[in-house]
DODO-565323 format. One record per residue (C-alpha): residue number from 1; x, y, z. Coordinates in steps of 0.02 Angstrom, whole numbers. Example, Ala and Ser with C-alpha at 12.3 -4.5 7.8 and 13.67 -1.06 7.14 Angstrom:
BEGIN
REC   pos       px       py       pz
REC     1      615     -225      390
REC     2      684      -53      357
//
This chain:
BEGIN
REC   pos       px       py       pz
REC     1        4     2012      716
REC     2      -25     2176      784
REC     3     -118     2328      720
REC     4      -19     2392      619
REC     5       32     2258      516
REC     6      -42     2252      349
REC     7     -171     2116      306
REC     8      -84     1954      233
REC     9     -107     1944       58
REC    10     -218     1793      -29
REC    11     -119     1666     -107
REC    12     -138     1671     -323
REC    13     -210     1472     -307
REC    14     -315     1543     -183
REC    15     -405     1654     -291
REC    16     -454     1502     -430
REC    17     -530     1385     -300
REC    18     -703     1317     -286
REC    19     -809     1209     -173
REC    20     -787     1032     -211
REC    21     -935      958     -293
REC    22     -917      799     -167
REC    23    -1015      750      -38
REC    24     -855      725       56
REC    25     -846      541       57
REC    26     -744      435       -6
REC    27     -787      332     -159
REC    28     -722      155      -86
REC    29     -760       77       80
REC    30     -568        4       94
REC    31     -398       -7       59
REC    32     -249     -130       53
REC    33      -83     -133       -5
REC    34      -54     -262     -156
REC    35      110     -370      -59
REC    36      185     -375     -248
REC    37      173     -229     -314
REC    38      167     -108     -163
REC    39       15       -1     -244
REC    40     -122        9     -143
REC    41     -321      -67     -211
REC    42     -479       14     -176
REC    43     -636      -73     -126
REC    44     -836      -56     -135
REC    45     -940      -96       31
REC    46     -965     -255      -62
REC    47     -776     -308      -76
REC    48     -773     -272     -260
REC    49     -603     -193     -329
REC    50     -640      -30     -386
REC    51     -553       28     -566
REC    52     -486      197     -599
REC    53     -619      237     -728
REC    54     -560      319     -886
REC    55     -382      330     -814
REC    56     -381      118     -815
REC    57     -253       14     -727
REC    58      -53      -44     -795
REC    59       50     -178     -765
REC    60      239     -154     -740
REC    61      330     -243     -889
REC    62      512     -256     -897
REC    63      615     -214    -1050
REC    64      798     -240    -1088
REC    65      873     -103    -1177
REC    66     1054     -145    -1236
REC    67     1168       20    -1213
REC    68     1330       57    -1256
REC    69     1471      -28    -1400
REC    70     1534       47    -1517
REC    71     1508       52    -1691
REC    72     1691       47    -1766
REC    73     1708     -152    -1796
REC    74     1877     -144    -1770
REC    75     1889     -135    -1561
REC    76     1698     -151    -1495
REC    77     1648     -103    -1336
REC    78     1537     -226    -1246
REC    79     1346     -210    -1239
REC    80     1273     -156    -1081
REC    81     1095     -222    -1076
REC    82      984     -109     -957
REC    83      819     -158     -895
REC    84      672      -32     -909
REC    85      520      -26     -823
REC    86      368        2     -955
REC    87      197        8     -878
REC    88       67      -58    -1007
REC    89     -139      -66     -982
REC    90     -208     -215     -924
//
């Protein structure tokens, strides 16, 4: 930058920030991935699984969805079943 360049200008998001009320620590002690589902679990100091509060956990459920055919009677066309991935609280 030399002198004659103007000053950069703030970023918009800039402008709306705050200091985060935090102390800067993280609220769990550790962390592991879950083999089965690939999502990782938080942990107290005491080994305790720690829940996301208000925001609660799911559990993937899987739905099958039939797709397709037609509606004519005369010359069908087969049903394609599709599954679908729901996630539901535990």
């Amino acid at each position: 930058m030399t002198s004659r360049d103007p000053l950069p200008l703030r970023p918009w998001g800039a402008t709306r920030m705050t200091r985060f009320a935090g102390d800067g620590r993280p609220a769990y002690a550790s962390v592991e991935l879950n083999p089965d589902t690939q999502v990782a679990r938080y942990f107290d100091v005491d080994g305790r699984l720690i829940r996301a509060g208000k925001h609660g956990t799911n559990k993937p459920q899987t739905v099958s969805q039939p797709t397709g055919g037609s509606k004519d009677g005369e010359n069908p066309a087969p049903l394609d079943d599709v599954n679908v991935t729901q996630y539901v609280p535990d």
